[in-house]
C-alpha positions in Angstrom: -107.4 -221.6 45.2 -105.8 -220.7 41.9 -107.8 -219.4 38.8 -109.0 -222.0 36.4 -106.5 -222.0 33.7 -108.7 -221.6 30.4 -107.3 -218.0 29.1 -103.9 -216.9 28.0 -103.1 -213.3 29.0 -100.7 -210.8 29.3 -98.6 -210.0 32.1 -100.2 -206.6 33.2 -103.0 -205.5 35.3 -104.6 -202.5 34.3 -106.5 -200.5 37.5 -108.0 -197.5 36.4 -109.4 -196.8 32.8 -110.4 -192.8 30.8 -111.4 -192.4 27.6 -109.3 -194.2 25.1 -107.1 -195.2 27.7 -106.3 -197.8 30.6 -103.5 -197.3 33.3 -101.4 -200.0 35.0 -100.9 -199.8 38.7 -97.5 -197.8 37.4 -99.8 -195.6 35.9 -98.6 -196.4 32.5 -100.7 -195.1 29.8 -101.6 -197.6 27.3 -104.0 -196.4 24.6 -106.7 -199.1 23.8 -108.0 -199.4 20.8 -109.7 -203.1 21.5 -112.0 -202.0 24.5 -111.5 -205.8 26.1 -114.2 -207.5 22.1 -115.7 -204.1 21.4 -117.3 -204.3 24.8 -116.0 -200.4 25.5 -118.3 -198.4 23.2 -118.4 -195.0 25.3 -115.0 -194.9 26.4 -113.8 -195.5 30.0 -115.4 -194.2 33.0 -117.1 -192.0 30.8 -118.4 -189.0 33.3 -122.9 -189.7 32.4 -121.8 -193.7 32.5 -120.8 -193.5 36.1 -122.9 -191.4 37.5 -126.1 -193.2 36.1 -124.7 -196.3 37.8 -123.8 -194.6 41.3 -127.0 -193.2 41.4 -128.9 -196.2 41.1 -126.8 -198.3 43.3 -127.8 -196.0 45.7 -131.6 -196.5 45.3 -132.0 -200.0 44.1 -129.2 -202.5 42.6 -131.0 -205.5 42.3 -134.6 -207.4 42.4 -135.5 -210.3 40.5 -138.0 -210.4 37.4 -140.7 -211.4 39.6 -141.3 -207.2 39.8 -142.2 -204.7 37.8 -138.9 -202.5 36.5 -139.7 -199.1 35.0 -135.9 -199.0 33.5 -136.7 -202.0 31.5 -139.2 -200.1 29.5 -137.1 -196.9 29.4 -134.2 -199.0 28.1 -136.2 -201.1 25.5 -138.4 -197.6 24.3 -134.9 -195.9 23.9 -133.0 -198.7 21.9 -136.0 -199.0 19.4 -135.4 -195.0 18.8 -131.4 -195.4 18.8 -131.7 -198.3 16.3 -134.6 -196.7 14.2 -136.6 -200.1 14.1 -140.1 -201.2 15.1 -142.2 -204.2 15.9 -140.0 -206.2 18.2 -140.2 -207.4 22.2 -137.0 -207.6 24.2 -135.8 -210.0 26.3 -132.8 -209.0 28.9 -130.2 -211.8 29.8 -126.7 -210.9 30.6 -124.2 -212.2 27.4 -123.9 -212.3 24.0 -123.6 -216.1 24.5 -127.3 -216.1 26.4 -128.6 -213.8 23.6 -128.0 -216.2 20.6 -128.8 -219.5 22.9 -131.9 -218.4 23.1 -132.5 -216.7 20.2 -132.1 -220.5 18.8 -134.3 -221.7 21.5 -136.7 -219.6 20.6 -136.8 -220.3 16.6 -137.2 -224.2 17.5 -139.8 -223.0 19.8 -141.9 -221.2 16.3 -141.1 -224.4 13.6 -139.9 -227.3 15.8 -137.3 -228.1 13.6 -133.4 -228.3 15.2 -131.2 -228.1 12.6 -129.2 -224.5 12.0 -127.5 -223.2 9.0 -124.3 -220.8 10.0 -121.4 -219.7 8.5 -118.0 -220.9 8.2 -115.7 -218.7 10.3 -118.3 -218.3 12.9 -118.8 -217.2 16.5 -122.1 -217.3 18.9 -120.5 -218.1 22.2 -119.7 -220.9 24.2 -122.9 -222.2 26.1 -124.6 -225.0 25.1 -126.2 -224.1 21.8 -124.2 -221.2 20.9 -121.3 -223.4 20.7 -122.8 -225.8 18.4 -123.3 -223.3 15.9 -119.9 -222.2 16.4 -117.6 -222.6 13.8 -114.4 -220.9 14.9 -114.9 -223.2 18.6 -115.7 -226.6 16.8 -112.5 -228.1 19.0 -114.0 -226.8 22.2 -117.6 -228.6 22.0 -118.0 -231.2 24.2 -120.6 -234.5 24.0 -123.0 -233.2 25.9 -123.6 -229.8 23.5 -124.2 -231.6 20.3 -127.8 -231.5 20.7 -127.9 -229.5 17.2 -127.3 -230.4 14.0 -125.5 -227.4 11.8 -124.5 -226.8 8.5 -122.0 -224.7 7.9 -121.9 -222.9 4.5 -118.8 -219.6 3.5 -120.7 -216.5 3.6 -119.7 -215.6 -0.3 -121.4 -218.9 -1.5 -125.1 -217.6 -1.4 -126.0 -220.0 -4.1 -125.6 -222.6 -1.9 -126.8 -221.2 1.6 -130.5 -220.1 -0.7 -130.7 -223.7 -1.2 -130.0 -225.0 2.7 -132.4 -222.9 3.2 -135.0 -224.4 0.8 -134.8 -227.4 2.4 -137.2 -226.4 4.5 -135.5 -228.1 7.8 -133.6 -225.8 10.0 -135.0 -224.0 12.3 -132.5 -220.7 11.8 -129.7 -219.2 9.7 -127.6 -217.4 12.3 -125.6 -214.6 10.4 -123.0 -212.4 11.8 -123.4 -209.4 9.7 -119.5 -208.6 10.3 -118.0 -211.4 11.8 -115.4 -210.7 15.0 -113.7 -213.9 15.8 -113.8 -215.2 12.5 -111.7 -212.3 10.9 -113.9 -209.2 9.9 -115.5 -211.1 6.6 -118.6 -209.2 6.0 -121.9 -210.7 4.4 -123.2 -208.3 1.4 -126.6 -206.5 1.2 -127.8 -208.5 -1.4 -126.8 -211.4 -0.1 -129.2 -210.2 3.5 -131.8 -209.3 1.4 -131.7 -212.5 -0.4 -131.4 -215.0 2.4 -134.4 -212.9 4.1 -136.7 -214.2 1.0 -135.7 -217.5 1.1 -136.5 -217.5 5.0 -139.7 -216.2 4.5 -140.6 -218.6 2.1 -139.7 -221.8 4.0 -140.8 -220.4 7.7 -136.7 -220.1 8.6 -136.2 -218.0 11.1 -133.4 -215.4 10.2 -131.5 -214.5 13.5 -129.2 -211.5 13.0 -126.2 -211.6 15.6 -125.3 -208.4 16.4 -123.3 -209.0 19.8 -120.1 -207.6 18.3 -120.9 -205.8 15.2 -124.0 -203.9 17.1 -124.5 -200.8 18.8 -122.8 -198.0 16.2 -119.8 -200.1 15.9 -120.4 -200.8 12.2 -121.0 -196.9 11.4 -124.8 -197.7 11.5 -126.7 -199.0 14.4 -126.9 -202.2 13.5 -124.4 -203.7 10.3 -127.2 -205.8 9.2 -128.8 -202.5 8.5 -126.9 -202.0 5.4 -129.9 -204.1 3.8 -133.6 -203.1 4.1 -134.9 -205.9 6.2 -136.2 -207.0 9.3 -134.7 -210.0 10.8 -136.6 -212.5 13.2 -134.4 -212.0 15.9 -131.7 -209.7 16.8 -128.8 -210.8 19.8 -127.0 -208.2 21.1 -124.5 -207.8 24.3 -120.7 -206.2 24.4 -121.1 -202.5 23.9 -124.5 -202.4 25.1 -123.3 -202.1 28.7 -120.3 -200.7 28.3 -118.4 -203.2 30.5 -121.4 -203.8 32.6 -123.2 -207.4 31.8 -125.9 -206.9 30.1 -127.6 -208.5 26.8 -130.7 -209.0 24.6 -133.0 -210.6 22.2 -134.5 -208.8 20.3 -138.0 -210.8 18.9 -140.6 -210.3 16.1 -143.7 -209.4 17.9 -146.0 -210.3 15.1 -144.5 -213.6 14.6 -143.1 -215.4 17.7 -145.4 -214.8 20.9 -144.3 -215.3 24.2 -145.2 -217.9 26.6 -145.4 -217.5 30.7 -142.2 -219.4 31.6 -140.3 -220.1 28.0 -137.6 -218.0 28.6 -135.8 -216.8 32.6 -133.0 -215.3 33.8 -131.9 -214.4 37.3 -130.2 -211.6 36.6 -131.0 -210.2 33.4 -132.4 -206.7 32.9 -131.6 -206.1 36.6 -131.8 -202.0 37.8 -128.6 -201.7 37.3 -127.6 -203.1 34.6 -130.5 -200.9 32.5 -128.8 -197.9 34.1 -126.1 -198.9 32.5 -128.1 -199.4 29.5 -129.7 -196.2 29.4 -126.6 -194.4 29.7 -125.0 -195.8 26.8 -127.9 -194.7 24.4 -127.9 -191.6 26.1 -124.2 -191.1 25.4 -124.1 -192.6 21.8 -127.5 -190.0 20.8 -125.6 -187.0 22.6 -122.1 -187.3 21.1 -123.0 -188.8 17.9 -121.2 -191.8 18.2 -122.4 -193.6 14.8 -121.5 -191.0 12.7 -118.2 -190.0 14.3 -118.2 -194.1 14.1 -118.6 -193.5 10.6 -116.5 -190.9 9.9 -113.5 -191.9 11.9 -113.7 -195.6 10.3 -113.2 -194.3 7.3 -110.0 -192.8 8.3 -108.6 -195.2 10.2 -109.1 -198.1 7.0 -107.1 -195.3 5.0 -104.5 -195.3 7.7 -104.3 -199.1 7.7 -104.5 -199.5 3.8 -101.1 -197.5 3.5 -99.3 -199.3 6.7 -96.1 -201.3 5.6 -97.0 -205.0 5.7 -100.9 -204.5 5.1 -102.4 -206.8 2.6 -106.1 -206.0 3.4 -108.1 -204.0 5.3 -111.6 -206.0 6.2 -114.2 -204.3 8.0 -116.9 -201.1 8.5 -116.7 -198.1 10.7 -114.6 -198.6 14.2 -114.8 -202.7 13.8 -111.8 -203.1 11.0 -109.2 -206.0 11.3 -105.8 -205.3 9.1 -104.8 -208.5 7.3 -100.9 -208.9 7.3 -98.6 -210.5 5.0 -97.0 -212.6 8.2 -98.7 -214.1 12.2 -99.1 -210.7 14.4 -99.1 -212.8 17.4 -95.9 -211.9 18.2 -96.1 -208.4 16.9 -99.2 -208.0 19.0 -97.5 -209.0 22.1 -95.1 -206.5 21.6 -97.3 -203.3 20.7 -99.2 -204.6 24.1 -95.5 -204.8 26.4 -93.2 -202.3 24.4 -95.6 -199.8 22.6 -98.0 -199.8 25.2 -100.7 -200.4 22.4 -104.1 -202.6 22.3 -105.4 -204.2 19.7 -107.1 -207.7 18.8 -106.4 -211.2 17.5 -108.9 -213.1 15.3 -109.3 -216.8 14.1 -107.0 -215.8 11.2 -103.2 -215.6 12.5 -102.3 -212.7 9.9 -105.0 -210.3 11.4 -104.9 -207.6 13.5 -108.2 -206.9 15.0 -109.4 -202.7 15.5 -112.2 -201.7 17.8 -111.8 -198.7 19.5 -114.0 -197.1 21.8 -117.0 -195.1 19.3 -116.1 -191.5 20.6 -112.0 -191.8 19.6 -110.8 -189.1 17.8 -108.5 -188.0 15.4 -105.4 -187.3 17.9 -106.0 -191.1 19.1 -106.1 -191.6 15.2 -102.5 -190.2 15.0 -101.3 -192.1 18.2 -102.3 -195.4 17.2 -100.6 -194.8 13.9 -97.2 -193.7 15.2 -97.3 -196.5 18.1 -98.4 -199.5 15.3 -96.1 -198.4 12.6 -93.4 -198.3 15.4 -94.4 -202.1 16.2 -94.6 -203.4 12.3 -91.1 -201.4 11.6 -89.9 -203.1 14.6 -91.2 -206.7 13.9 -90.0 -206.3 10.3 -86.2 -205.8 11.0 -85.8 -208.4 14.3 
């Protein structure tokens, strides 16, 4: 039986991951400042990650939601701290795609509408919903998902997206506070706090995907959080689990109740994958992870800035994408085989995608520099 043939990848297989770093079965060191879509938020193997998950292999992997789970609560009570926000219910499910399917499901659910408004450049996943409100994945929808209607309107026209909204006929906005895929654009305060009135005004629901952009990556907890407001829903998934599958929505208490049966999952919020969880917050309060996510962003966009070949650096904290002046495909390819460096693509050709582990530091900061100035010389003069 081969493997299904959907992703292009290169040829190495790395066995053993520490820290910034992932080793091939050569044990060649390549530093990785991607962490496989910001899904590596504490670093590899990171000592309190695997012992939280070896000890509660031990006692109890799995049981199904048919039970009560004490690490549910525990992971829920100390994600509420971490983020520093209130009034919400979570529901575990396993991706980011999962999270913002049913985040949609659930603000058709409140208003019984089934339109969406999202933004050009977008991402949400590829199951059924999530890839209707896709933008970046339009090509990859097939018949059967286009069981939504969407509008999609540029993040910088707010204008226009206040007045979709006033229509009074879509069920959601669905805003990536940074976008990831679509190439690092980043939706203003004003604009947040602006689209959050007109929401509230029309009964919109206002879903905040945070699957890439949460959990510290931003240099706050959340990179909606640059605006005081409280969306309707918030999706998260990638660096929540650190590698392990795990992901959540998180819901308005005082405004969308819950119903015996609306929402399942087999697998999601299982024992282990709340140990996982658990360990992450534990790891990100410990070592200060948002602030050194803070600090070391700002650093590493002042490296980028002054890099031959940059046009633009895009971004906040340790999610930055370096716009080029020329396709990094190629370049890419070769920081990955002959610089032993990883970084990230996005839907625009000319940008270099950055998302390091949170708890890099300023060595890794010099490493990455020498190995990607290397690559652009390199690239330059063949």
């Amino acid at each position: 039986m081969n493997i299904y043939d959907v992703y292009s990848f290169y040829p190495l297989a790395p066995v053993r991951g520490q820290g910034a770093y992932v080793y091939d079965a050569q044990d060649q060191k390549y530093l990785d400042f991607y962490g496989g879509h910001a899904v590596i938020s504490i670093g590899h193997s990171h000592p309190h990650y695997v012992k939280m998950i070896s000890e509660q292999v031990q006692k109890i992997g799995f049981y199904s939601n048919s039970i009560e789970n004490p690490l549910q609560l525990e992971l829920a009570q100390k994600l509420e701290q971490a983020a520093g926000i209130s009034g919400y219910d979570i529901f575990y499910i396993n991706s980011g795609a999962e999270a913002n399917d049913n985040a949609l499901k659930l603000a058709s659910f409140y208003n019984n509408r089934t339109k969406v408004i999202a933004l050009e450049n977008s991402f949400h996943g590829r199951t059924s919903a999530a890839i209707n409100v896709t933008h970046t994945g339009i090509k990859y929808q097939a018949p059967i998902n286009h069981g939504v209607t969407p509008t999609y309107l540029h993040y910088q026209d707010i204008d226009a997206i206040i007045s979709e909204i006033h229509k009074s006929d879509a069920a959601a906005i669905i805003i990536e506070a940074i976008q990831g895929v679509g190439g690092l654009d980043d939706i203003s305060a004003e604009a947040l706090v602006a689209i959050r009135a007109a929401c509230d005004e029309t009964d919109t629901i206002m879903i905040l995907d945070e699957v890439q952009c949460g959990y510290g990556r931003s240099g706050t907890f959340f990179a909606y959080q640059i605006a005081n407001i409280q969306p309707d829903i918030i999706t998260t998934a990638k660096g929540m689990g650190n590698g392990f599958p795990i992901g959540s929505v998180l819901i308005k208490s005082d405004k969308i109740k819950p119903a015996k049966g609306r929402l399942g999952t087999t697998y999601g919020g299982n024992h282990l994958a709340c140990a996982a969880g658990i360990a992450v917050l534990d790891v990100i309060k410990n070592e200060q992870l948002i602030q050194n996510s803070q600090r070391l962003g700002t650093k590493l966009s002042e490296i980028l800035t002054n890099l031959p070949g940059v046009k633009k650096v895009k971004g906040r904290g340790l999610m930055l994408g370096a716009e080029f002046e020329f396709p990094v495909a190629e370049m890419r390819k070769s920081m990955v085989l002959d610089h032993f460096l990883f970084t990230g693509s996005s839907s625009n050709p000319n940008l270099l995608r950055i998302l390091p582990p949170l708890n890099i530091n300023e060595n890794h900061l010099d490493e990455f520099k020498t190995k990607l100035t290397a690559g652009i010389q390199n690239h330059i003069n063949a």
